[in-house]
C-alpha positions as CSV (number, residue, x, y, z in Angstrom):
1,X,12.5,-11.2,0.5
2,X,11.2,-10.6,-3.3
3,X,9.0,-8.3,-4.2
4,X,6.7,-11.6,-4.9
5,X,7.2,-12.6,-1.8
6,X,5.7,-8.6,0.0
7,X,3.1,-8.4,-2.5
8,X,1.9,-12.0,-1.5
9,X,2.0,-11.1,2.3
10,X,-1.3,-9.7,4.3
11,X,-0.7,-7.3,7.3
12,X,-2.3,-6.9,10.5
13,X,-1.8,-3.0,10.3
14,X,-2.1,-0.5,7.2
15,X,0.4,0.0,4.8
16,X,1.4,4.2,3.6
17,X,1.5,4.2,-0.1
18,X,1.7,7.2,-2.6
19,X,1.1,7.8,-5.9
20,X,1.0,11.1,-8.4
21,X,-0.9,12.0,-11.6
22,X,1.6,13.0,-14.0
23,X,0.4,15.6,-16.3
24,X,2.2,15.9,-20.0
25,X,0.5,17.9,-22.5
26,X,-3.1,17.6,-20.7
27,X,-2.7,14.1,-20.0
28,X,-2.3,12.1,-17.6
29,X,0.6,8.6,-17.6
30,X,-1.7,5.3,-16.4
31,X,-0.3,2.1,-16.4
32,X,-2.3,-1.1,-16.0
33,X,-1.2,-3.3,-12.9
34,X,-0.2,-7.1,-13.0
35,X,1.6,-9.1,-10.6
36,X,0.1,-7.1,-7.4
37,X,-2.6,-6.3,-5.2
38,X,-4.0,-4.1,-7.7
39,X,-3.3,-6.8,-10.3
40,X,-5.9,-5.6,-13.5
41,X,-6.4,-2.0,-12.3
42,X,-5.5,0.8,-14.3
43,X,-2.9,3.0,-11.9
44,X,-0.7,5.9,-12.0
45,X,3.1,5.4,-11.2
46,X,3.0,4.5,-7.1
47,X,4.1,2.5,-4.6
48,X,4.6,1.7,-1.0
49,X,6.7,4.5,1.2
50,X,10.2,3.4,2.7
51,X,11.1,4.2,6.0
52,X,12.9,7.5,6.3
53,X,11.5,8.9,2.6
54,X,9.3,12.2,2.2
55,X,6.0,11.7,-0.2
56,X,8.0,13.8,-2.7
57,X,11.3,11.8,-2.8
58,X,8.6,9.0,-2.7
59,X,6.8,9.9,-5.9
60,X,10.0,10.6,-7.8
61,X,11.5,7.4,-6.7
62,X,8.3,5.5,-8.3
63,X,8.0,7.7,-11.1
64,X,11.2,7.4,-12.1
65,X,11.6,3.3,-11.0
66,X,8.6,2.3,-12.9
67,X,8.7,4.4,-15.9
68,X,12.0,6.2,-16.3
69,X,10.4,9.9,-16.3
70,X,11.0,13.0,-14.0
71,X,8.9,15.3,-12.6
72,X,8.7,18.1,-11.2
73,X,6.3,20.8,-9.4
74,X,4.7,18.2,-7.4
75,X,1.7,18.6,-4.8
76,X,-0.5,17.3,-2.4
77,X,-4.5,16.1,-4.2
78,X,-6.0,13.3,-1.9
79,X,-5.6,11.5,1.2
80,X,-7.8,7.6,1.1
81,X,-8.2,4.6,3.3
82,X,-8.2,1.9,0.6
83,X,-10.2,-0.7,2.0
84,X,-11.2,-2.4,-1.6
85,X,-8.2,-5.2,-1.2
86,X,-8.7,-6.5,2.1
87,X,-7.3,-8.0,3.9
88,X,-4.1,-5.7,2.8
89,X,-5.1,-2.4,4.0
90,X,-3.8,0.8,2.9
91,X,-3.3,4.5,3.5
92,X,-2.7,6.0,0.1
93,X,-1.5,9.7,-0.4
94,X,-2.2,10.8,-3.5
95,X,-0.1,13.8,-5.8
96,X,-0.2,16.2,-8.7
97,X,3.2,16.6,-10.7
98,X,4.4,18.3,-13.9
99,X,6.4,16.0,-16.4
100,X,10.0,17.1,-16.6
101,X,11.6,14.8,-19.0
102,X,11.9,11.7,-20.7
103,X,9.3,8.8,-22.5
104,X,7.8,6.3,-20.3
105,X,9.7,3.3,-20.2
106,X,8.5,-0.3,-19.3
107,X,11.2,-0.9,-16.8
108,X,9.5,-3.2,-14.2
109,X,7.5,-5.4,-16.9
110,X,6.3,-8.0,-14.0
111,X,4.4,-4.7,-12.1
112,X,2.9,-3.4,-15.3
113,X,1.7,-3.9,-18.7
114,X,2.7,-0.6,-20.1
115,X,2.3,3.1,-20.3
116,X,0.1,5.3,-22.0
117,X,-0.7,8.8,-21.7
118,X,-4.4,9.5,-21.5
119,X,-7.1,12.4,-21.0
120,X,-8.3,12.8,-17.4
121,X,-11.6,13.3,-18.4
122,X,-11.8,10.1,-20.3
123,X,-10.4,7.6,-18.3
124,X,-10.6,3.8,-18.9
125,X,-13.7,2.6,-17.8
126,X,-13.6,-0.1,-15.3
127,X,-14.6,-0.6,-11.5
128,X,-13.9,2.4,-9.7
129,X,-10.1,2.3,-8.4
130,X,-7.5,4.8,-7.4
131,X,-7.8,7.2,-10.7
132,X,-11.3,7.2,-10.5
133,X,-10.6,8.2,-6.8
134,X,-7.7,10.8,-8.1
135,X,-10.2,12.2,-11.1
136,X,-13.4,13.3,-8.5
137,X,-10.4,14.6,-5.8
138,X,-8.6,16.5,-8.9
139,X,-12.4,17.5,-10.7
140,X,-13.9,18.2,-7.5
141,X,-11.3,19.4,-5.4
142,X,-12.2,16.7,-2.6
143,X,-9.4,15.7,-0.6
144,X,-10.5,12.8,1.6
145,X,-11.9,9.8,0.9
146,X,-13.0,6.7,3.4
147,X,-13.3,3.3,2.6
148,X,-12.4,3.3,-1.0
């Protein structure tokens, strides 16, 4: 199965996701989405959880398969039931993490415009999505949210 071919698929249970806010310099890496559920959304390096894999080899496995960086010093921020693409429903996990090393890199160009690092506090506006989810958890320390 392509990845076209799992992004274009609806499930009849929830899907785990995870994603982390990578912090360089007091910013933040966003990337904006094409080519998936979130196709048009500004989003931080994510994706869906394999079977077997921790959040944090999950993170670093995104981080680093979506924009060549490495982090490190990474924690828990927010727990969501993302609700907003029905009818793919998922459970998204949400991290904090230190930038290690490297530049971003466009490395899968069919997932993602590009990268840019931004300020937290001024985020692209837009409908709310997961970094506007990620900014109030991070802000105002709130780590659940329901029907994003």
């Amino acid at each position: 199965m392509t990845m076209k071919d799992y992004h274009a698929m609806s499930f009849d249970f929830p899907r785990v996701g995870a994603g982390v806010m990578v912090f360089k310099d007091g910013k933040v890496l966003l990337g904006k989405r094409k080519g998936s559920t979130a196709a048009g959304d500004w989003g931080f390096p994510g994706g869906m959880l394999e079977v077997g894999e921790s959040f944090e080899d999950a993170v670093q496995r995104e981080v680093w398969e979506e924009a060549g960086l490495k982090i490190e010093n990474i924690r828990f921020l927010y727990i969501a039931n993302v609700q907003k693409y029905l009818p793919k429903h998922f459970v998204f996990v949400g991290f904090v993490a230190d930038w290690k090393s490297g530049e971003p890199v466009l490395k899968e160009p069919e997932k993602c415009e590009g990268w840019e690092w931004h300020d937290l506090a001024h985020l692209p506006e837009g409908e709310k999505t997961l970094i506007t989810t990620a900014a109030e958890a991070y802000f105002a320390q709130k780590p659940y949210f329901s029907n994003v």
